[in-house]
Structures are given as structure tokens and as C-alpha cells.
C-alpha positions in Angstrom: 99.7 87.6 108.9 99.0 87.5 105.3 96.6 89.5 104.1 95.1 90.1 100.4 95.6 93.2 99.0 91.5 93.4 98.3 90.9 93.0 102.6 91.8 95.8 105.2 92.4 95.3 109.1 90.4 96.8 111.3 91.9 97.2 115.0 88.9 97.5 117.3 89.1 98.9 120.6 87.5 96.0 122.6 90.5 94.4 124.7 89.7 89.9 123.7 88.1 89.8 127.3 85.3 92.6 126.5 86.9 95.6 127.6 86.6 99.2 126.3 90.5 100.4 125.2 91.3 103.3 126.9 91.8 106.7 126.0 88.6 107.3 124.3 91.5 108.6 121.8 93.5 105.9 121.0 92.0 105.1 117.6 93.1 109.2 116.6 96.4 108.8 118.3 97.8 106.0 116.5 96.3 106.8 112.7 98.4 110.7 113.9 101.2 108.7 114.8 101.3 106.9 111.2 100.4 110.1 109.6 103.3 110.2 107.5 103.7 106.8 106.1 101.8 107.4 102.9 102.1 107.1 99.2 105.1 109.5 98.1 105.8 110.0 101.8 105.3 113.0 103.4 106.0 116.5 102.3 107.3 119.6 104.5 104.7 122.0 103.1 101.7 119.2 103.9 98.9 120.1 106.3 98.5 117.0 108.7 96.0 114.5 107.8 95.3 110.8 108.6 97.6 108.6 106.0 95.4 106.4 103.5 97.1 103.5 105.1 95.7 103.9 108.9 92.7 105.5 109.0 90.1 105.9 112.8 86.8 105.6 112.4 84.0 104.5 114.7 82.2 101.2 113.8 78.7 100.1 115.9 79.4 103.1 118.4 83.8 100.8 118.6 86.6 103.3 117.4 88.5 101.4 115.2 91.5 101.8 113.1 91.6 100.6 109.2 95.0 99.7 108.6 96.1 98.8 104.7 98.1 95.7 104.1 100.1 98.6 101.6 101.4 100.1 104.4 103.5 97.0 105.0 104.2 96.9 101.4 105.8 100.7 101.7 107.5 100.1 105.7 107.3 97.0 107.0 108.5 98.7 110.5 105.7 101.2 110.5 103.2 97.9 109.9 105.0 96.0 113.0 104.7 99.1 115.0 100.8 99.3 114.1 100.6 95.4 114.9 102.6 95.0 118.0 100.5 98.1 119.5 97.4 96.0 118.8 99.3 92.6 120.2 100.6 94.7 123.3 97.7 95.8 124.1 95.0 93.0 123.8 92.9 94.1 121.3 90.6 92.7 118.5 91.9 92.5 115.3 89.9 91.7 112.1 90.2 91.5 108.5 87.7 92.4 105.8 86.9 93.9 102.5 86.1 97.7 102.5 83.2 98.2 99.5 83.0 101.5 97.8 81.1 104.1 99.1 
């Protein structure tokens, strides 16, 4: 999937027939899991936090995960692992632009 740098995925937890994805968790879980894929990598001395690149949020009451086509551009393998838990498990992905606060 080619995406512009400008546009961000968003994973939603809603399965393509309608479902809720369960655990409630999920969207937490996987943005920990990619915690350390960020710019300048991780550091030993770091506190953990959500990387830039794969961030949860809730969107109209959906947990959702941003993903950022850079973190394909820094691990390609982290990116398949973020897309193939998305593929493997049925749920909606989506592309748009994220505006500035």
C-alpha cells in the first residue's frame, strides 16, 4: 500500500463485518508493542511512551491506532508486523490526513 507522506493510517477496531475487536485493549497493546520503533530509536535510560509512529487513540467512541507511513520508511518489518496484525485480524483500515491541532 502506498501511502503519502502527508496521510496517516488509522486501524480501527471494527472487524469488516461490524464487529467490536476484542480486548477493549488492543489499540494500547500494539502502539506498546511498537514503542520502540521511533526516530533515533530507543534509548536504555527512556521512560516508556507510545512511539510517534503508532499512536491509540479513540475516534467516535472506536479505539484506533495512527500508524505513520515513516515508520515503514525507518523498519519496514515493524510496518508489516503493524499491517499483517490488522490483515490477520479483520479489521478496518483507513487512510487520511491528520490536521494540526
Amino acid at each position: 500500500m502506498d501511502i503519502p507522506s502527508t496521510k496517516k493510517l488509522f486501524i480501527q477496531g471494527v472487524t469488516h463485518d461490524g464487529r467490536t475487536f476484542r480486548p477493549s485493549d488492543w489499540a494500547e497493546r500494539l502502539a506498546g508493542v511498537m514503542s520502540s520503533f521511533r526516530p533515533g530509536g530507543a534509548t536504555p535510560d527512556s521512560y516508556l511512551s507510545y512511539s510517534p509512529w503508532c499512536v491509540p487513540t479513540t475516534i467516535n467512541n472506536v479505539k484506533c491506532v495512527i500508524v505513520s507511513p515513516e515508520l515503514r520508511d525507518h523498519d519496514v518489518m515493524a510496518w508489516d508486523f503493524v499491517m499483517n496484525f490488522a490483515r490477520d485480524n479483520d479489521l478496518t483500515v483507513g487512510e487520511a490526513c491528520v490536521l494540526p491541532e
